[in-house]
C-alpha positions, 0 to 999 in steps of 0.5 A: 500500500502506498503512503497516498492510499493510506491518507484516504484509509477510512475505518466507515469503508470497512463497517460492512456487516453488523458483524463488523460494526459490532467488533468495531464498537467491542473492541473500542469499548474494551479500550475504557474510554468514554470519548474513544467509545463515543467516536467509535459509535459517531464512525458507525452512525456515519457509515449507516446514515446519521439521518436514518439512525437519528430518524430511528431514535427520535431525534434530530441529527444536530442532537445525535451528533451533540451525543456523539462528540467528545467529552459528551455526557449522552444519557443511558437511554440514548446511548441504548437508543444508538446502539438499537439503532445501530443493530447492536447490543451490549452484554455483560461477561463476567472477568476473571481476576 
């Protein structure tokens, strides 16, 4: 790959499947990072249409990308509200210390 191909790398071109965007949005939640999540989710919403996400939940687009950016504080029921949208769902796994 030439350095020129990789200034267009976009992660949006790889969300290709729910499988894809549910390991993009584990591995970035895994990183324990609120902000880093959050833009992961905005990358996602990207790649599907902010319109059509917002339109899924019940909200404006300027109000989703409000959710979205850093240092966003989104409430718990919008956060589930996006990732409903999104096709996705959290679980809980228990770790092993």
């Amino acid at each position: 790959m030439k350095l020129s191909e990789l200034n267009h790398w976009d992660v949006q071109n790889y969300l290709n499947s729910p499988d894809d965007i549910a390991a993009y949005l584990d591995a970035a939640l895994q990183e324990d990072d609120p902000d880093f999540f959050l833009v992961a989710v905005g990358d996602v919403i990207k790649a599907l249409g902010a319109k059509r996400i917002a339109a899924q939940m019940g909200h404006g687009e300027k109000s989703l990308y409000k959710s979205i950016k850093p240092g966003a504080k989104p409430r718990y029921d919008t956060v589930f509200k996006m990732l409903h949208a999104l096709g996705v769902r959290v679980s809980i796994t228990a770790t092993t210390h």
